[in-house]
C-alpha positions in Angstrom: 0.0 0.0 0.0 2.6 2.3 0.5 4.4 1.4 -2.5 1.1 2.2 -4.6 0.7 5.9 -2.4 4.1 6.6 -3.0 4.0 6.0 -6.9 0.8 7.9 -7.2 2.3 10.6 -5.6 4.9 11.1 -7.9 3.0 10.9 -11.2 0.3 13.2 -9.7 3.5 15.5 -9.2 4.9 14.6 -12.6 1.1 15.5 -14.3 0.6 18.6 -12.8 4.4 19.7 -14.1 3.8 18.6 -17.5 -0.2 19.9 -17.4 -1.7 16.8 -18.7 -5.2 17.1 -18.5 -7.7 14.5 -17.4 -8.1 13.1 -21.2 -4.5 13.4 -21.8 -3.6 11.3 -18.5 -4.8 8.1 -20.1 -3.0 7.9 -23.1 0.0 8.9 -21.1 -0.7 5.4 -18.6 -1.1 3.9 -22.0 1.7 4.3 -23.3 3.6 3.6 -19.9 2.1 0.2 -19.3 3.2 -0.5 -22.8 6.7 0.4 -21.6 6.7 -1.3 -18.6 5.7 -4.5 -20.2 2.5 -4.7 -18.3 -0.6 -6.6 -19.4 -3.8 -7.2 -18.0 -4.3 -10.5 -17.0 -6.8 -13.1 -18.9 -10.5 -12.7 -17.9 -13.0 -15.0 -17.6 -16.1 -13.0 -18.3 -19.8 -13.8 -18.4 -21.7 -14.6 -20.9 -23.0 -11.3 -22.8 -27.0 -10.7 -22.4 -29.1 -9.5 -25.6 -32.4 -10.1 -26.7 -34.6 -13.1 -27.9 -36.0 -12.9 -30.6 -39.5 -13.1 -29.2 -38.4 -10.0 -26.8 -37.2 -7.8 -29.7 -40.2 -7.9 -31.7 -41.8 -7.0 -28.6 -39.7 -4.0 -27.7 -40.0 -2.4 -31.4 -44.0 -3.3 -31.6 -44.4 -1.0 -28.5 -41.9 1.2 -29.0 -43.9 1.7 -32.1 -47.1 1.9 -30.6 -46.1 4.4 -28.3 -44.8 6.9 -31.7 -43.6 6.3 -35.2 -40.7 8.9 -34.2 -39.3 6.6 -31.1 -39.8 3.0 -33.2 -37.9 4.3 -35.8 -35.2 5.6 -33.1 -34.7 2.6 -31.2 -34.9 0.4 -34.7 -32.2 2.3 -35.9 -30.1 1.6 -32.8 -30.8 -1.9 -33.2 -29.9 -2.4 -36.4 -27.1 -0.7 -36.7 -25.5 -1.9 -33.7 -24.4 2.3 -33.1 -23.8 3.1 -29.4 -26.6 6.0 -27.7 -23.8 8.5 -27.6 -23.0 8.0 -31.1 -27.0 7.9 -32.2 -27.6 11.5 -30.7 -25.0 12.6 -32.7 -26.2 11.4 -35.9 -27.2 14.3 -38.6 -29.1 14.2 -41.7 -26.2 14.7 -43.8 -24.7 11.4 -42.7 -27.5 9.4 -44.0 -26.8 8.6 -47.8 -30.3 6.8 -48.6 -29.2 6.0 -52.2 -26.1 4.2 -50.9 -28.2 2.7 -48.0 -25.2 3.5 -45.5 -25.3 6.0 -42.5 -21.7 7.3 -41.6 -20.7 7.6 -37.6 -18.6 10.6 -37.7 -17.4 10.7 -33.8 -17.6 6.7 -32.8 -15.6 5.8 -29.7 -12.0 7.4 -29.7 -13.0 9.9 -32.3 -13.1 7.1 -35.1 -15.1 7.2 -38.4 -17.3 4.1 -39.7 -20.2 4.0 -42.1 -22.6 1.1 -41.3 -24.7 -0.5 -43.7 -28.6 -0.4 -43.4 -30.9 -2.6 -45.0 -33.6 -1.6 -47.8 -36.9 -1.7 -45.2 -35.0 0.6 -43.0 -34.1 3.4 -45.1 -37.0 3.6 -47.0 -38.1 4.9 -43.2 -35.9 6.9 -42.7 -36.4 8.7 -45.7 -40.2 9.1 -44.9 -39.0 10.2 -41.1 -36.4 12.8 -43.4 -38.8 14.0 -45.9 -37.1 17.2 -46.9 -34.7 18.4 -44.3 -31.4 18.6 -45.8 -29.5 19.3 -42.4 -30.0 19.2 -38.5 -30.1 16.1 -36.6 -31.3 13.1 -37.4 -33.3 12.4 -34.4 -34.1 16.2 -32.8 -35.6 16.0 -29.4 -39.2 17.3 -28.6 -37.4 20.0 -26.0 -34.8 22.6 -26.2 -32.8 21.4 -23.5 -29.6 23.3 -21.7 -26.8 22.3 -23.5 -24.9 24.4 -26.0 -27.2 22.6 -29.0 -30.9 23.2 -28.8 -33.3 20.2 -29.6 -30.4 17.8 -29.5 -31.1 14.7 -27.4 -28.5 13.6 -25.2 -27.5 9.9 -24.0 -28.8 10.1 -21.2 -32.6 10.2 -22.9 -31.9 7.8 -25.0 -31.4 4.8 -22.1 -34.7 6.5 -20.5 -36.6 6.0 -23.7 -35.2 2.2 -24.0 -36.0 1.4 -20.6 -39.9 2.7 -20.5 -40.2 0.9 -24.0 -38.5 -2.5 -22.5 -40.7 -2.0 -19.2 -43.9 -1.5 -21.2 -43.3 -4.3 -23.3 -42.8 -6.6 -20.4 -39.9 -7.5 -20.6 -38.2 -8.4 -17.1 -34.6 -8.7 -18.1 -33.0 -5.1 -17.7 -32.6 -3.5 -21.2 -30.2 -0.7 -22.2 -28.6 0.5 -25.1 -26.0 -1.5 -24.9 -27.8 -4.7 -25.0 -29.4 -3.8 -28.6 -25.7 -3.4 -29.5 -25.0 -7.0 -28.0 -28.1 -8.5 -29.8 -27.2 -7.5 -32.7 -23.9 -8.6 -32.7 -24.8 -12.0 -31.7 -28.1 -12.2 -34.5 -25.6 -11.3 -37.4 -22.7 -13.6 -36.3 -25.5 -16.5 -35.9 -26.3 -15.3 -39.5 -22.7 -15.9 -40.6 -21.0 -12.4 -40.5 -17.3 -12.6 -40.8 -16.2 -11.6 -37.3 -14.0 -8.8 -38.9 -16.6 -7.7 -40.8 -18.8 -7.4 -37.4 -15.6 -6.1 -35.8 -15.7 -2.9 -38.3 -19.6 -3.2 -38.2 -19.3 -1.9 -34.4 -16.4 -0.4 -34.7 -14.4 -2.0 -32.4 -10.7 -1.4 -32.0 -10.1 -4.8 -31.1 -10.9 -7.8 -32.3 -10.6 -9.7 -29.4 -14.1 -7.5 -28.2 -15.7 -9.1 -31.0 -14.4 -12.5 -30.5 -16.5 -12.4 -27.3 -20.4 -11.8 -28.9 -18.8 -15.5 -30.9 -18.3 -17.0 -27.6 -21.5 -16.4 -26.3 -23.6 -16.8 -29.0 -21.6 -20.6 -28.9 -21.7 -21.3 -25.5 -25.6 -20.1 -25.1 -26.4 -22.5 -26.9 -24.2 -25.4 -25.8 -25.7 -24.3 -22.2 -29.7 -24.8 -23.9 -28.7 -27.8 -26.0 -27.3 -29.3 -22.8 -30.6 -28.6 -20.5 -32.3 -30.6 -23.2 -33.5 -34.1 -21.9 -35.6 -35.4 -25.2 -33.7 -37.0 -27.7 -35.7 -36.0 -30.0 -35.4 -32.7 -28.8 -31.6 -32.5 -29.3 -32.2 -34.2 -32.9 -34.7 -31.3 -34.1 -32.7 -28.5 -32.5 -29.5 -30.1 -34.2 -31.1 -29.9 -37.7 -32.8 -26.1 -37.3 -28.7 -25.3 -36.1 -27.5 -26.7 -39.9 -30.5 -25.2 -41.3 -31.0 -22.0 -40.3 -28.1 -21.0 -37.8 -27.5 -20.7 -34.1 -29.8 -18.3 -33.5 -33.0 -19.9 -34.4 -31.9 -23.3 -32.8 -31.2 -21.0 -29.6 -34.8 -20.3 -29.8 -36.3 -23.7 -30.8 -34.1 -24.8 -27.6 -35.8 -21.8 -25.3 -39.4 -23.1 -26.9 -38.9 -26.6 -26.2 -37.3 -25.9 -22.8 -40.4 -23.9 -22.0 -43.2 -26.4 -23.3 -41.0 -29.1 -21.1 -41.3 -27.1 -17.6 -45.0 -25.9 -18.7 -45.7 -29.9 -18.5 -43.3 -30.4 -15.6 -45.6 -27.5 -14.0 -49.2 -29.0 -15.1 -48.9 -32.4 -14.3 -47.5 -31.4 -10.6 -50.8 -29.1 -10.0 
């Protein structure tokens, strides 16, 4: 402890000399780390949490039922996978409808990526653009306090999803991040190269990436495994070669629920 006290004391000393600032300070660690030799040990992490399918129909149906405006918001987060902070900032001008690719000018660390978007959805969002030529792409129904009237912040965003998760009934907690996760996971069960996913979201690693492939796998080792039936593992075997790992994952979550459903009845 008083090794650690000691060394923080001198680079707090060394950072006020050289007036690093707060943002400055971590690519200065950065880079000393890399010096040092030091690496972050190997995690173990848990499994990352999206959406069924059966949930996200169920969070856009309401979030359209609650406005056109906020369905096509939160479909445009899930499909393209962008981050809320990233969404808020998203303009007019960065949608090109003819090339069907919206451009994220200020992803994470400042980095540029355009994301692909399919037919259905920006044929919407050129109804939701009509004729603007310029201003944001989602403007928010109040003027706010920041520097940039009408502009929603991230903060709003993560309200909207929640209400919209809570008033679909769904029980697992849902946040923007989670629509990132799902889908990652729905286009790797697809078969999305993982570097193609990997600049999808814009991740700077790939190893990020590698973990949505993990999870996706190991989901559905864990449901395939809770299967009893036989005949259960053979159909759920045969929807995995036909159609993918994500719809076995949900003809395993089906059959696993019919199987307690009778568990449940025939105990009553």
């Amino acid at each position: 402890m008083a090794s650690i006290t000691r060394a923080a004391t001198a680079i707090a000393a060394i950072l006020i000399r050289e007036g690093v600032d707060y943002a400055q300070s971590k690519a200065v660690f950065k880079a000393a780390r890399e010096r040092a030799g030091l690496r972050a040990s190997p995690e173990r992490r848990g499994g990352v949490d999206r959406l069924t399918v059966e949930e996200e129909l169920r969070f856009l149906d309401q979030a359209y039922a609650q406005d056109g405006r906020t369905g096509l918001m939160l479909q445009t987060l899930l499909e393209t996978g962008a981050r809320a902070s990233e969404l808020v900032q998203l303009r007019i001008e960065d949608v090109s409808l003819a090339e069907r690719v919206l451009t994220i000018r200020h992803g994470k660390g400042d980095k540029q990526r355009e994301v692909p978007i399919r037919r259905d959805l920006a044929q919407l969002l050129q109804l939701h653009i009509g004729a603007r030529r310029a201003g944001p792409l989602f403007a928010s129904r109040q003027q706010g306090t920041g520097p940039t009237p009408y502009v929603l912040t991230r903060q709003r965003i993560g309200q909207v999803v929640r209400t919209v998760a809570d008033a679909a009934g769904i029980t697992k907690r849902v946040y923007p991040h989670l629509l990132r996760h799902t889908v990652a996971t729905r286009l790797l069960a697809l078969g999305m190269d993982i570097t193609d996913l990997q600049r999808f979201l814009g991740h700077e690693s790939i190893t990020t990436t590698r973990h949505y492939a993990e999870t996706t796998a190991a989901t559905l080792q864990r449901r395939f495994d809770a299967l009893t039936d036989p005949a259960a593992h053979t159909l759920v075997a045969s929807i995995r070669r036909q159609r993918g790992d994500d719809a076995a994952l949900i003809a395993a979550d089906l059959l696993a629920r019919r199987r307690a459903e009778r568990v449940s009845t025939a105990g009553a």
